[in-house]
NUFITOR-884561 format. One record per residue (C-alpha): residue number from 1; residue in three letters; z, y, x. Coordinates in Angstrom, 3 decimals, decimal comma. Each point is the difference from the previous one (the first is absolute). Last residue first. Layout:
<atoms>
+--------+--------+----------+----------+----------+
| torkol | gudren |        Z |        Y |        X |
+--------+--------+----------+----------+----------+
|    NUM |    ALA |        Z |        Y |        X |
...
+--------+--------+----------+----------+----------+
</atoms>
This chain:
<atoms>
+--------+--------+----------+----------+----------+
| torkol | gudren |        Z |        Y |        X |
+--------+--------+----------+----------+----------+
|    359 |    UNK | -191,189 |   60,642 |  -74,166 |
|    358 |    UNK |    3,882 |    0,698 |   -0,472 |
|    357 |    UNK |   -0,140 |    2,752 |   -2,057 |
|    356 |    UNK |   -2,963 |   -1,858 |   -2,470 |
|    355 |    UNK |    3,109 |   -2,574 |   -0,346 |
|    354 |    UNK |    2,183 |    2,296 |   -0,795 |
|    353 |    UNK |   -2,082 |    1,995 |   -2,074 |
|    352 |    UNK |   -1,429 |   -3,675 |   -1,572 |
|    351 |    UNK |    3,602 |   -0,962 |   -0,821 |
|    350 |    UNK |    1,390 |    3,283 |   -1,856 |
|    349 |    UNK |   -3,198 |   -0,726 |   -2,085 |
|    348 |    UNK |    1,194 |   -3,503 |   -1,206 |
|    347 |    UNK |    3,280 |    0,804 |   -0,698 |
|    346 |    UNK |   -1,390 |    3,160 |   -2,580 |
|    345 |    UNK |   -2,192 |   -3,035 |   -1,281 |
|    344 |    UNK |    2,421 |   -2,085 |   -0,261 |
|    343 |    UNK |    3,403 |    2,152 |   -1,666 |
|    342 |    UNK |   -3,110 |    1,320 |   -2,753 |
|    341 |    UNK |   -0,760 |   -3,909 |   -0,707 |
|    340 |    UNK |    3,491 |   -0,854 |   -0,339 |
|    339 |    UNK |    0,653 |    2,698 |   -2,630 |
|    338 |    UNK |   -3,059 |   -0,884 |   -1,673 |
|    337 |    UNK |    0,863 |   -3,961 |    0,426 |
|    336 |    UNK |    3,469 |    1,459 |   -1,949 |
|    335 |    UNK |   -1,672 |    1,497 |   -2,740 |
|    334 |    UNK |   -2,254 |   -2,396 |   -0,311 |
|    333 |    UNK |    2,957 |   -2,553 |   -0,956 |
|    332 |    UNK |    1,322 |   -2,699 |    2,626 |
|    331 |    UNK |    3,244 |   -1,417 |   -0,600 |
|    330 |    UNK |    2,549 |    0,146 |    2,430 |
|    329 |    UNK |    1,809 |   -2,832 |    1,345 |
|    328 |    UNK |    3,250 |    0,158 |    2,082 |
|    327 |    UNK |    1,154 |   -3,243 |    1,950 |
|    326 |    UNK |   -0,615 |    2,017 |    2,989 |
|    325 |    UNK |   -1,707 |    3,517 |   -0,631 |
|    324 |    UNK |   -3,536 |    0,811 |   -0,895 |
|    323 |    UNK |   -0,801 |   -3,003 |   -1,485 |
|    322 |    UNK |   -2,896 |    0,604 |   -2,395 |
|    321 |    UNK |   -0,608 |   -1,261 |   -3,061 |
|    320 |    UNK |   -2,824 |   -1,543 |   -2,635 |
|    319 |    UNK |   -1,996 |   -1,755 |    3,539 |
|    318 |    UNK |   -3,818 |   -0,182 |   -0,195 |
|    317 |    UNK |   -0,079 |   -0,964 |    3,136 |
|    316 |    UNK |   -1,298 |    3,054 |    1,743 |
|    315 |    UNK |    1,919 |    2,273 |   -2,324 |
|    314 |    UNK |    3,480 |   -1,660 |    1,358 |
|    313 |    UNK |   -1,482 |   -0,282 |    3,703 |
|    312 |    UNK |   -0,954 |    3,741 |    0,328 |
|    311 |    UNK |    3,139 |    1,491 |   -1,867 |
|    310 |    UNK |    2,215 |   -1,977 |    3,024 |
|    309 |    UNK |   -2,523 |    1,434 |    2,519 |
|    308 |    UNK |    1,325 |    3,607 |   -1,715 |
|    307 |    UNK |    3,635 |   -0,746 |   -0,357 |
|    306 |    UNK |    0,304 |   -1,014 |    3,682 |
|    305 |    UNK |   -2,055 |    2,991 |    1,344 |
|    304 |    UNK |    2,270 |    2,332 |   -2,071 |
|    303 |    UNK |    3,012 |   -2,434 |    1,324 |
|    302 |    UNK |   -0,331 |    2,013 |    3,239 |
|    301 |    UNK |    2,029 |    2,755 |   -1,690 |
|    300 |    UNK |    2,788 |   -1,731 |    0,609 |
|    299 |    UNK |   -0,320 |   -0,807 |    3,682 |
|    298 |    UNK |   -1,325 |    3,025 |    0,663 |
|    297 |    UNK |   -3,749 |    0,983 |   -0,009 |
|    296 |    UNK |   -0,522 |    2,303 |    2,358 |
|    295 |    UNK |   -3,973 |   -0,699 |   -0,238 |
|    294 |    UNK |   -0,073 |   -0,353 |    3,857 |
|    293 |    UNK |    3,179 |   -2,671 |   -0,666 |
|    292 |    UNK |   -1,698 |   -1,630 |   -2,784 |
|    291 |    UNK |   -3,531 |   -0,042 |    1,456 |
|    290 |    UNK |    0,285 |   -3,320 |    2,323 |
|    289 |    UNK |    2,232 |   -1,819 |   -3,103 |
|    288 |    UNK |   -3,248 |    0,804 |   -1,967 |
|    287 |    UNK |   -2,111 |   -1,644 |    2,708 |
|    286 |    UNK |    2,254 |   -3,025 |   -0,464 |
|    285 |    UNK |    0,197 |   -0,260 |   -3,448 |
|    284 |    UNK |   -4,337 |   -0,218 |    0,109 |
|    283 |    UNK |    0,405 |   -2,892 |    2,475 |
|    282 |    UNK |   -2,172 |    0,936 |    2,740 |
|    281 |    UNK |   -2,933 |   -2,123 |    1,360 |
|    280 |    UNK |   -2,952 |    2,438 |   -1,492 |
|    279 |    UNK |    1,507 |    3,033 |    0,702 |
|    278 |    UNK |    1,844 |    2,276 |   -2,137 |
|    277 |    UNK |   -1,989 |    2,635 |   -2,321 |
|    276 |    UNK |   -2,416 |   -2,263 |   -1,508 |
|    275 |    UNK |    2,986 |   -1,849 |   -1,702 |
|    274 |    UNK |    1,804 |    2,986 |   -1,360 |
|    273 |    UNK |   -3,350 |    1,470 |   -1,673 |
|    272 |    UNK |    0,420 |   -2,887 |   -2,210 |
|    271 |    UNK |    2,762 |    1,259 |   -1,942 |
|    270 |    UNK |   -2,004 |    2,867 |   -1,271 |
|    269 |    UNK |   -2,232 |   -3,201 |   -1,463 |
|    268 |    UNK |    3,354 |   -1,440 |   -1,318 |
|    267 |    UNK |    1,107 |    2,892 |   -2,015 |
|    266 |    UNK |   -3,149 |    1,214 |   -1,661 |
|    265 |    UNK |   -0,428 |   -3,552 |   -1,438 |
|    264 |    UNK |    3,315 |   -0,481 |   -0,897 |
|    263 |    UNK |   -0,139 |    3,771 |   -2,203 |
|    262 |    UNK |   -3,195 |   -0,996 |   -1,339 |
|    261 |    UNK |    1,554 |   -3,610 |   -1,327 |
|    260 |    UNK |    2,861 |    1,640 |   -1,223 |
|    259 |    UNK |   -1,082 |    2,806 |   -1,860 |
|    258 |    UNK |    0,224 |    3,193 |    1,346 |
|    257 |    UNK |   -3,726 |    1,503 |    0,466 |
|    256 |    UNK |   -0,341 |    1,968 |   -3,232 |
|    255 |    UNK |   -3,354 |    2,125 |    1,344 |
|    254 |    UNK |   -1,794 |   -0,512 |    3,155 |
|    253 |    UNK |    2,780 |   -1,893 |    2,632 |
|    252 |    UNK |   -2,059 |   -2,760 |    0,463 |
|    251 |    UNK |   -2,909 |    1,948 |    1,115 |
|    250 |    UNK |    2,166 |    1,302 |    3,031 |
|    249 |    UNK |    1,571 |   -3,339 |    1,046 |
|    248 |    UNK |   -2,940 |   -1,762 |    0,834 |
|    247 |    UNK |   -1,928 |    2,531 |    2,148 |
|    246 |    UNK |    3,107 |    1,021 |    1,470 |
|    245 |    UNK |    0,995 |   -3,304 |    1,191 |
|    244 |    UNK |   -3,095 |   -0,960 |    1,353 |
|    243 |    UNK |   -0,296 |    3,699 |    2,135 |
|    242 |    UNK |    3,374 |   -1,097 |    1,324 |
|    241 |    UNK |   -1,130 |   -3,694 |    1,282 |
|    240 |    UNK |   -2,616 |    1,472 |    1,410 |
|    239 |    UNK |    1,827 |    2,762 |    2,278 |
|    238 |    UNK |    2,085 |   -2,861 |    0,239 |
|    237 |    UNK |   -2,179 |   -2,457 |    1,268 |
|    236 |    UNK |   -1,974 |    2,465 |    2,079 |
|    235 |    UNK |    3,245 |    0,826 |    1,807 |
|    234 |    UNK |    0,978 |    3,815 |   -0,132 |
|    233 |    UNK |   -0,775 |    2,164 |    3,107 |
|    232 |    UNK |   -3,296 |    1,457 |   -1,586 |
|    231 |    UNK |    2,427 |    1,286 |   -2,658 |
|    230 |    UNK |   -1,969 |   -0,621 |   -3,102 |
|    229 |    UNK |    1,854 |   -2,221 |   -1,861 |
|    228 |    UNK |    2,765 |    2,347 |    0,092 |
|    227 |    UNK |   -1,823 |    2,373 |   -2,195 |
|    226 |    UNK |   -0,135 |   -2,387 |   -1,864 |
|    225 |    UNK |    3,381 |   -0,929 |   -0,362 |
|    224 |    UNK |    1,221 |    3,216 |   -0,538 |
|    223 |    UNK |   -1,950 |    0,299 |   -2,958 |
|    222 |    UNK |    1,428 |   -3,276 |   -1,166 |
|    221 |    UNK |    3,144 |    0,965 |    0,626 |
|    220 |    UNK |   -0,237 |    3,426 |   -1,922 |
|    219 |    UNK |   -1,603 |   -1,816 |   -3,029 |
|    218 |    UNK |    3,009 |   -2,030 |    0,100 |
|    217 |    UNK |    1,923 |    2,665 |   -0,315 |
|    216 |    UNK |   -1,407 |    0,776 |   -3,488 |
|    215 |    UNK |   -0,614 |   -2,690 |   -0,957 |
|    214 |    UNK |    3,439 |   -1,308 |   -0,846 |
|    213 |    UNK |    1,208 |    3,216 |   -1,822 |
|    212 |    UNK |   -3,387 |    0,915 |   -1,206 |
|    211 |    UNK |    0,138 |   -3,387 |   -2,079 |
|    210 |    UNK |    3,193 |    0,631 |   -2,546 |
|    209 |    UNK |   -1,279 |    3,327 |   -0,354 |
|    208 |    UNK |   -3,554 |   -1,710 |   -0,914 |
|    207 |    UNK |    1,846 |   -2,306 |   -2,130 |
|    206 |    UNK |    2,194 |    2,805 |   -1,714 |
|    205 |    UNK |   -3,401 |    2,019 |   -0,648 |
|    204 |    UNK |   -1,577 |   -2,604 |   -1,781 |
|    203 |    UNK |    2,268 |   -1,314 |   -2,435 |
|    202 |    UNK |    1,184 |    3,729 |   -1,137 |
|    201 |    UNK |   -3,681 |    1,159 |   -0,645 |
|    200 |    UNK |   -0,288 |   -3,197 |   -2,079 |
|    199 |    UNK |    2,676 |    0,898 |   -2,122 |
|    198 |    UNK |   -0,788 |    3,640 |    0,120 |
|    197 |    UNK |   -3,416 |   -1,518 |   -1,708 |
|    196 |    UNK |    1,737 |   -2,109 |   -1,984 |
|    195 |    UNK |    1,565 |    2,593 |   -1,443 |
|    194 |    UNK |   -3,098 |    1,781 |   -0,760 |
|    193 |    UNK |   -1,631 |   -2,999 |   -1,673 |
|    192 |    UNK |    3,091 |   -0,360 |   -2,765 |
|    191 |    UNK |   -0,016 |    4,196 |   -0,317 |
|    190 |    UNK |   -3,432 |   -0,645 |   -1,795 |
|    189 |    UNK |   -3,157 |   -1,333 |   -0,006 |
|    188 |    UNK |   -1,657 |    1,669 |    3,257 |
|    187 |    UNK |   -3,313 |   -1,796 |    1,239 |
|    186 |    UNK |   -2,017 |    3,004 |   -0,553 |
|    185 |    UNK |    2,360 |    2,692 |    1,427 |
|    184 |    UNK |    0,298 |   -1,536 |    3,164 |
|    183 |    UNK |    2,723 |   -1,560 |    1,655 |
|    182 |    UNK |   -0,162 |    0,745 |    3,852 |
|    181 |    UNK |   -0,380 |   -3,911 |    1,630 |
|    180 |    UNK |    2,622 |   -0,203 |    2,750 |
|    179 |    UNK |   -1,571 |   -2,348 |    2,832 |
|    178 |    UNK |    1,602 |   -1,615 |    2,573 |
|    177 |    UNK |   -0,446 |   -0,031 |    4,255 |
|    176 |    UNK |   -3,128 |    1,466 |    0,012 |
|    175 |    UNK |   -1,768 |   -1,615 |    3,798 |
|    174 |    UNK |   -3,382 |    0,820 |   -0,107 |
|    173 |    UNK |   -1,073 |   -2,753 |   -1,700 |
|    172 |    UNK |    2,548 |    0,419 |   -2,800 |
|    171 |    UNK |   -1,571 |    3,787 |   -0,866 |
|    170 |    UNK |   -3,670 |   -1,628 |    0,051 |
|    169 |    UNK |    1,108 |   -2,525 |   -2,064 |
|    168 |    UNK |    1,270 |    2,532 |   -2,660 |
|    167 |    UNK |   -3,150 |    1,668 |    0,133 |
|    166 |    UNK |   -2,100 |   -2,820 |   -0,461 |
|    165 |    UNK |    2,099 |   -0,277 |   -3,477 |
|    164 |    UNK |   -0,606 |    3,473 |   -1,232 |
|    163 |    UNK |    2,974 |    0,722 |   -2,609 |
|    162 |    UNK |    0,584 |    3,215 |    2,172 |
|    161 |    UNK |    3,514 |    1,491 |   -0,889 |
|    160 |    UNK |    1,451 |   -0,147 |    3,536 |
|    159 |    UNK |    3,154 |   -0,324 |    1,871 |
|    158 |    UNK |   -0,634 |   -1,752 |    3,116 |
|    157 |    UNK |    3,394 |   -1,252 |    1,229 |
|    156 |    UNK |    0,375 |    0,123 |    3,957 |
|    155 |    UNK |    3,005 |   -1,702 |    2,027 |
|    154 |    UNK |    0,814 |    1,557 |    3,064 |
|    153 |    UNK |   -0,162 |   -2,442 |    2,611 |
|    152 |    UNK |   -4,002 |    0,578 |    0,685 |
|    151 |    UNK |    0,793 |    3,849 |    0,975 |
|    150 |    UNK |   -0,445 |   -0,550 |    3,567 |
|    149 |    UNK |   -2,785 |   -1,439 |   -0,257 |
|    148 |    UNK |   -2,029 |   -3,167 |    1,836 |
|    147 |    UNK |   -2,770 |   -0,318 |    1,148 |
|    146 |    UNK |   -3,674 |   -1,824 |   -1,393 |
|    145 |    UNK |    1,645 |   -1,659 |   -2,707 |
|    144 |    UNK |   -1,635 |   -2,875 |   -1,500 |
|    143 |    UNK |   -2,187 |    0,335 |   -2,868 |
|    142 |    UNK |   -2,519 |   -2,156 |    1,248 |
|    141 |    UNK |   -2,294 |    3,294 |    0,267 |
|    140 |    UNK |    2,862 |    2,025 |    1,687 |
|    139 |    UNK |    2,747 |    1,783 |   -1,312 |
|    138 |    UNK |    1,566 |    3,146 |    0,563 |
|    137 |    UNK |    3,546 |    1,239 |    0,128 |
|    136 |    UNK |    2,340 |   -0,286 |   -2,257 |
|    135 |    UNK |    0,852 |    3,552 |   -0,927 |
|    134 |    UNK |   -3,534 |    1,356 |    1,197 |
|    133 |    UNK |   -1,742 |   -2,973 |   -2,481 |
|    132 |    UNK |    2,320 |    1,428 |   -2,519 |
|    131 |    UNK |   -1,286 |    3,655 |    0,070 |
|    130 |    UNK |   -3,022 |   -0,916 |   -0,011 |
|    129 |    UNK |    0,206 |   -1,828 |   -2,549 |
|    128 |    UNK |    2,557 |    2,504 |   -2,456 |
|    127 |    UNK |   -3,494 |    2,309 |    1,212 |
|    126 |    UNK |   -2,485 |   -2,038 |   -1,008 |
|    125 |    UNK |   -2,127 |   -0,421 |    2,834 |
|    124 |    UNK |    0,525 |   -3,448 |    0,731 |
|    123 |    UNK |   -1,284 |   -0,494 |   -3,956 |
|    122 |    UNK |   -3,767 |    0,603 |    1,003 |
|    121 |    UNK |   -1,154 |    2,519 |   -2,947 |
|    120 |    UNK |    2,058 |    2,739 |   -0,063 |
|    119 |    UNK |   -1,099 |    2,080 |   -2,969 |
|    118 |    UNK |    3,245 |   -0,603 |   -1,854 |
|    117 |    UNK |    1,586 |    0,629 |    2,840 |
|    116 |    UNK |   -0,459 |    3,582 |    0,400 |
|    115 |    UNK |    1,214 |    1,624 |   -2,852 |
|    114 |    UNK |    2,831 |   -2,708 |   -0,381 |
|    113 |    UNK |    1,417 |    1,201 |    3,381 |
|    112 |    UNK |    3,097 |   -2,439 |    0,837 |
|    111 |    UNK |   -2,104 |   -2,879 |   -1,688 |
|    110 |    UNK |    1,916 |   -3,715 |    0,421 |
|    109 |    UNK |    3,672 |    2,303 |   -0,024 |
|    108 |    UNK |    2,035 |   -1,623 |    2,359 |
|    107 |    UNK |    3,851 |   -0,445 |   -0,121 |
|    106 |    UNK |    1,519 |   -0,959 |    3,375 |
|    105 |    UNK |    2,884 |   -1,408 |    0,279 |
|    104 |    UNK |    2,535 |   -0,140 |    3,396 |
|    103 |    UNK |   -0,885 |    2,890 |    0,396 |
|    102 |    UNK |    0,486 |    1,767 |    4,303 |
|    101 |    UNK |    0,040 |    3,820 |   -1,536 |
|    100 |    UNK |   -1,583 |    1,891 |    2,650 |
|     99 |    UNK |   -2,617 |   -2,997 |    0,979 |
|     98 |    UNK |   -0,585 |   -0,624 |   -3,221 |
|     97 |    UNK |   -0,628 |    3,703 |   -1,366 |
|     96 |    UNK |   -2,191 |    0,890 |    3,296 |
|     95 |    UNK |   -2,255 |   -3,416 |   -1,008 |
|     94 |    UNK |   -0,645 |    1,339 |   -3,318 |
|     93 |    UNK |   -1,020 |    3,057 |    0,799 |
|     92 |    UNK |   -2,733 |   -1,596 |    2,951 |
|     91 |    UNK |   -1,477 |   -2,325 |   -3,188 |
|     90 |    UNK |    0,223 |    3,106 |   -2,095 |
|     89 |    UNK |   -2,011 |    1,611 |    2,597 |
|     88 |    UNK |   -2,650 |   -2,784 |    0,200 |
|     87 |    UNK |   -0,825 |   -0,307 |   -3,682 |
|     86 |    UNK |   -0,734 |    4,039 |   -0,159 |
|     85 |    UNK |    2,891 |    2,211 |   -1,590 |
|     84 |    UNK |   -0,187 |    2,369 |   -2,583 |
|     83 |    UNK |    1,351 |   -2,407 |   -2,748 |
|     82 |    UNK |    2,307 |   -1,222 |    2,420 |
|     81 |    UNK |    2,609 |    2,685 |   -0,769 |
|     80 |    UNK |    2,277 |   -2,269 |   -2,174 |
|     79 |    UNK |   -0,137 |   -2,570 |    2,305 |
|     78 |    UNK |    3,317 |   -0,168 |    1,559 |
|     77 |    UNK |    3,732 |   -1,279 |   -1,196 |
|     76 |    UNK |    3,158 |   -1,291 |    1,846 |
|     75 |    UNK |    2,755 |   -1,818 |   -1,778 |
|     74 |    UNK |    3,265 |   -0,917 |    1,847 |
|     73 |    UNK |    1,003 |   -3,159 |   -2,430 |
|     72 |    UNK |    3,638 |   -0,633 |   -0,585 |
|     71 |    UNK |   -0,019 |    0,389 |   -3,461 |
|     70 |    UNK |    0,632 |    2,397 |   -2,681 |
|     69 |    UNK |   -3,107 |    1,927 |    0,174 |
|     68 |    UNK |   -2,704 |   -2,325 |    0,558 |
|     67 |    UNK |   -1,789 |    0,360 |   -3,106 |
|     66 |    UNK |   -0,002 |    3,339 |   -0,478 |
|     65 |    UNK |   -1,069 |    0,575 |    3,722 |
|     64 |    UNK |   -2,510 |   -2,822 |   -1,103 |
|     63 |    UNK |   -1,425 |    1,721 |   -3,256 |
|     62 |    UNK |   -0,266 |    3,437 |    1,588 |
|     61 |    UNK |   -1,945 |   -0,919 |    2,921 |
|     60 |    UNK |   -2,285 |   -2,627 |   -2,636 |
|     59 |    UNK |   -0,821 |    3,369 |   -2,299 |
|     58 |    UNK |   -0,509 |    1,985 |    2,870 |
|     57 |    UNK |   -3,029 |   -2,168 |    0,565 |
|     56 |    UNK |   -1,675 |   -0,677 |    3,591 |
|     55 |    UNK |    1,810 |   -2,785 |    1,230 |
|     54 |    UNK |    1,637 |   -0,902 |    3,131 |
|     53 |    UNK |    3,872 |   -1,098 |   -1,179 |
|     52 |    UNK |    2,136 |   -0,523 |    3,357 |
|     51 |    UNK |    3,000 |   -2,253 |   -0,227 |
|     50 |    UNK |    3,344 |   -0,438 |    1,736 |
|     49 |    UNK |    2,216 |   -2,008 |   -1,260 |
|     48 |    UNK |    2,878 |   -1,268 |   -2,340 |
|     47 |    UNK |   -1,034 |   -1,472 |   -3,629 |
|     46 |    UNK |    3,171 |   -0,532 |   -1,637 |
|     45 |    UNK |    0,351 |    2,832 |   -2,541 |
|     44 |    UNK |   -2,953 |   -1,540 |   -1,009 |
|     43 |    UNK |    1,370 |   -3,100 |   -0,622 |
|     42 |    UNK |    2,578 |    1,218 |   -1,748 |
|     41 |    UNK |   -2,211 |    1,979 |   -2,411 |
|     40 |    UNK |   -1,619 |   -2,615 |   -0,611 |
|     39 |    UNK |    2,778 |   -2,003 |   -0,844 |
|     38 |    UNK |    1,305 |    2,451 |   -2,263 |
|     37 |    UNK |   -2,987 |   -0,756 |   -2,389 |
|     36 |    UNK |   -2,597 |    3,740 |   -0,178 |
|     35 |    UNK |   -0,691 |    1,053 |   -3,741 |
|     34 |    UNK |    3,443 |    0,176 |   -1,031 |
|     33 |    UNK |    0,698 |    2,965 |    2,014 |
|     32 |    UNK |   -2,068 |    1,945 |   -2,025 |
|     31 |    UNK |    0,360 |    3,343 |    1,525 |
|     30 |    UNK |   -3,219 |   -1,197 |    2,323 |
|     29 |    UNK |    0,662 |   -1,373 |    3,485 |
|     28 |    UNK |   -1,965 |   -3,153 |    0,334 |
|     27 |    UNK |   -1,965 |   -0,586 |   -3,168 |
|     26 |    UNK |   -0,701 |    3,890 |   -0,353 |
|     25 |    UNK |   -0,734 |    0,253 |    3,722 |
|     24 |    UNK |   -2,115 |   -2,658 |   -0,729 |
|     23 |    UNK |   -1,563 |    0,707 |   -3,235 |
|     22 |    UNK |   -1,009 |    3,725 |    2,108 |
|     21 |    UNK |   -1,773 |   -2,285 |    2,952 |
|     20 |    UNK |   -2,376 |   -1,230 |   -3,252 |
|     19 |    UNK |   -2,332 |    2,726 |    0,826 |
|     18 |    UNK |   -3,215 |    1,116 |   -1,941 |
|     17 |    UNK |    1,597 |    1,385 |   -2,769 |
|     16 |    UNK |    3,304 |    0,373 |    0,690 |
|     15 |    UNK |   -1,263 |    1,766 |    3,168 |
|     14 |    UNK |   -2,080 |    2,410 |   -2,292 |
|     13 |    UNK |    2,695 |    0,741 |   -1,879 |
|     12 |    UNK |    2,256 |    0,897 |    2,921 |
|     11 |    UNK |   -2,497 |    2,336 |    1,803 |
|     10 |    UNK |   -0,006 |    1,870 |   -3,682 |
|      9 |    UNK |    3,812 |    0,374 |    0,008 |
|      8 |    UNK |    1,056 |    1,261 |    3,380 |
|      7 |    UNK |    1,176 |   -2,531 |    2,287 |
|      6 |    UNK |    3,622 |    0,464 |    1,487 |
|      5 |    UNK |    1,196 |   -3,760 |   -0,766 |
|      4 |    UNK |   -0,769 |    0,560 |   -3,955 |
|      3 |    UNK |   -1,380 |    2,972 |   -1,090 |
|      2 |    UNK |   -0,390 |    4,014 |    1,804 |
|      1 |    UNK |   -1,410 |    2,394 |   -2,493 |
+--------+--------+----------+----------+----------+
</atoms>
């Protein structure tokens, strides 16, 4: 006898046993409309992006395609097969899904094999680890990282269950960008502590959306950039100058990375790699008036440049606007230093080509 959400009756009493994912589908999309506020529902409807969900229950798959349903979210799933899988072909699964369906968010499982990671005794090799550490690409003994990823802009949550504090640092120190905790059926007190859960689930998902869409092409700069940096025909104080930059800017952009004083940081160091491109006794307008015409930058669209050294001295004083246009002041938000910071750094790498061209 098939029950709710096509499961037949005995696989759905256990999983109200053991499961709290079935209060949440209750909670969220039960006949009770009551349960779930319309403002929930709204902002739900108002997540947009693309996400990939790596985790080995069914249960979770079902919950999110549930959950997801009326918004703008493309949902992709894997994991349910992992249970016959060794920790280094999920790890090489994973990475096919990502690069054929370019998330925005990733949702982790901790333990995509629960058979096997339980007896796993150095937490690298945890699979959800593992699987991480590929995504982010590795770290070295100061916890600096040794190269840099291509997946780094997409924004990973680790969604785990383990209450293991060591385990949670390990996760952060290898570059989890948030953490959704799983609600477990000992801590549950009621419909109260599921709705904050969605609550919380809610929170953390629109930040990292909110993130991806900055770091994500910034992560492509800055892996351009170092690759860049080593052109044996690039300057040594550029090709330094660029590895600085990365090494910076890349642990600065682990986890909720738009507040103002991260976003001004970020900004003016990828601003630096201006300077170390033009010579020593050249006024830094200057070169940039050199590039504008190779650039095909037209009188109009030469205010890019304009707008972006304008950015640079309002954040480097400390300044509450910015004066984009005559007379015309514009206060500055993260949202718009984001904006600016994308415009730079996609400025910035049209620069070195030419300049790496002209070598």
């Amino acid at each position: 006898m098939v029950g709710v959400y096509g499961y037949d009756n005995s696989t759905l009493l256990k999983a109200m046993k053991d499961n709290i994912y079935f209060d949440y589908l209750i909670t969220i999309l039960g006949t009770k409309k009551e349960r779930v506020s319309s403002k929930t529902l709204t902002e739900i409807s108002s997540l947009k992006g693309n996400v990939l969900l790596i985790d080995d229950s069914p249960y979770w798959h079902s919950f999110f395609t549930h959950f997801f349903k009326d918004s703008k979210v493309q949902l992709r799933t894997v994991g349910q097969e992992f249970k016959k899988q060794q920790a280094n072909n999920i790890v090489e699964l994973c990475k096919q899904q990502v690069d054929e369906s370019d998330p925005d968010v990733i949702l982790l499982d901790f333990r995509l094999n629960e058979d096997k990671d339980f007896d796993v005794k150095n937490r690298k090799e945890i699979s959800g680890i593992k699987v991480l550490r590929n995504l982010k690409g590795s770290l070295d003994d100061e916890h600096k990282y040794e190269s840099l990823c291509k997946y780094f802009g997409t924004k990973i949550i680790m969604f785990t269950a383990t209450g293991k504090i060591d385990h949670v640092f390990a996760m952060q120190n290898y570059g989890a960008d948030a953490f959704i905790l799983k609600e477990r059926p000992e801590n549950y007190i009621g419909k109260s502590s599921t709705k904050k859960v969605i609550g919380d689930i809610l929170l953390i998902l629109k930040k990292m959306m909110d993130c991806a869409i900055v770091s994500k092409p910034v992560n492509v700069n800055l892996d351009h950039w170092l690759t860049y940096a080593s052109n044996p025909n690039v300057d040594d104080s550029l090709s330094t100058q660029l590895k600085h930059v990365v090494e910076v800017v890349r642990p600065i952009m682990i986890g909720n990375f738009l507040a103002y004083s991260k976003l001004k940081l970020i900004y003016l160091e990828c601003f630096s790699i201006l300077e170390s491109l033009k010579t020593s006794k050249e006024n830094i307008k200057d070169f940039i008036n050199k590039f504008a015409s190779d650039l095909g930058l037209e009188s109009d669209k030469f205010s890019l440049w304009d707008n972006l050294d304008k950015m640079r001295n309002s954040l480097a004083h400390g300044d509450a606007t910015v004066e984009f246009k005559k007379g015309k002041k514009t206060l500055i938000t993260n949202e718009l230093i984001s904006e600016w910071l994308v415009n730079l750094c996609n400025f910035i790498d049209s620069l070195i080509k030419l300049h790496i061209a002209k070598l």
